[in-house]
N, C-alpha and C positions, 0 to 999 in steps of 0.2 A: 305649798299647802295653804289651802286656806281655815280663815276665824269663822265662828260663828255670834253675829251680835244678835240677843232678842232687844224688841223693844215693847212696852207694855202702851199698849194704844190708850184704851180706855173701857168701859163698861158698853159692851154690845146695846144696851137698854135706854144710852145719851143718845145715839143716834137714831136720826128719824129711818121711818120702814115705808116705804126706801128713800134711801137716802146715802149719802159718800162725804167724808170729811179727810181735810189730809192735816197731814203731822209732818213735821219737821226735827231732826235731831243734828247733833254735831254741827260742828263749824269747819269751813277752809273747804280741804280735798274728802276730809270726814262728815260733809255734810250728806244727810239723807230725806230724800223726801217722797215721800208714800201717799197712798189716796184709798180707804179705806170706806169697801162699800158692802151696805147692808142690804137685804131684801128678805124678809119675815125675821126666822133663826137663823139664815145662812148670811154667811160674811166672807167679802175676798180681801186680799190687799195687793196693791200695785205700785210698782216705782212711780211716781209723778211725773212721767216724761210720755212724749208722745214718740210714737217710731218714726212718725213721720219729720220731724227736724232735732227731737229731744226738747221740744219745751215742754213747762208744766202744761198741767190739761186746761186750771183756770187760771181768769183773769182776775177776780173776785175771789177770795177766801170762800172755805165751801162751797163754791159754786159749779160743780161737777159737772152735775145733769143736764140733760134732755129737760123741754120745758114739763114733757108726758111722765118725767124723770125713770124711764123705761130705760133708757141709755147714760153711759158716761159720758162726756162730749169735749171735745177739744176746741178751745175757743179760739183757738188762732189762726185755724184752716177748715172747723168744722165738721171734722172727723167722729164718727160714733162707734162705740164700745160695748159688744154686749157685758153686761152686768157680772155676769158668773166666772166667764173666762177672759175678759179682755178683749178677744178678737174685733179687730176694726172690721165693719158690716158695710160704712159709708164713710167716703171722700177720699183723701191723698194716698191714705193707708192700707187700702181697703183689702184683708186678706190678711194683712200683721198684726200682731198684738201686744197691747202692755207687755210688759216685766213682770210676774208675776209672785209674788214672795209669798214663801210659807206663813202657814198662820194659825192659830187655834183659838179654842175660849177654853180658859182656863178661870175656871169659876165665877162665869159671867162676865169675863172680863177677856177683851181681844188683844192677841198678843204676834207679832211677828218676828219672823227670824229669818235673818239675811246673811249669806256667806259672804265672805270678806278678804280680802284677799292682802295680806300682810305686807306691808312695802319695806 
């Protein structure tokens, strides 16, 4: 049976429209990292790994996007991600998509919840 951890990102209203920022929690095998991305009122969140080998998507902190920042992008092979759902559109991936985690705005403020699976 699995856990469920939320994590409280931050106020929808820090980040730029559009725009994607990631977060970092836990440490060791408990580590998590997500990539949280905005476009008007709507907001997604995604594991930080790419389908295409599991790396993060950046190289630079914040640094997600497409330069048009239309897309998320993956700096290590050049992969692109629409915005809402993930799906890779272009390069190694193309047809796969992020991880996708639950998420909400709970009073202005974006929060994700990830199942977890108890060791």
């Amino acid at each position: 049976m699995s856990e469920a951890a939320e994590f409280r990102l931050c106020p929808l209203e820090e980040m730029p429209d559009p725009g994607a920022r990631g977060f970092e929690f836990g440490e060791g095998r408990e580590r998590t990292e997500l990539v949280a991305v905005r476009a008007g009122a709507d907001a997604a969140v995604f594991i930080n790994a790419c389908p295409h080998q599991g790396t993060p998507l950046e190289t630079f902190p914040d640094r997600f996007l497409t330069r048009s920042g239309t897309r998320l992008l993956c700096s290590t092979h050049g992969a692109e991600f629409r915005l809402e759902d993930g799906l890779c559109v272009k390069g190694p991936c193309k047809g796969k998509s992020l991880q996708k985690v639950d998420s909400r705005l709970e009073k202005g403020i974006l929060i994700a919840r990830l199942d977890r699976d108890p060791d």
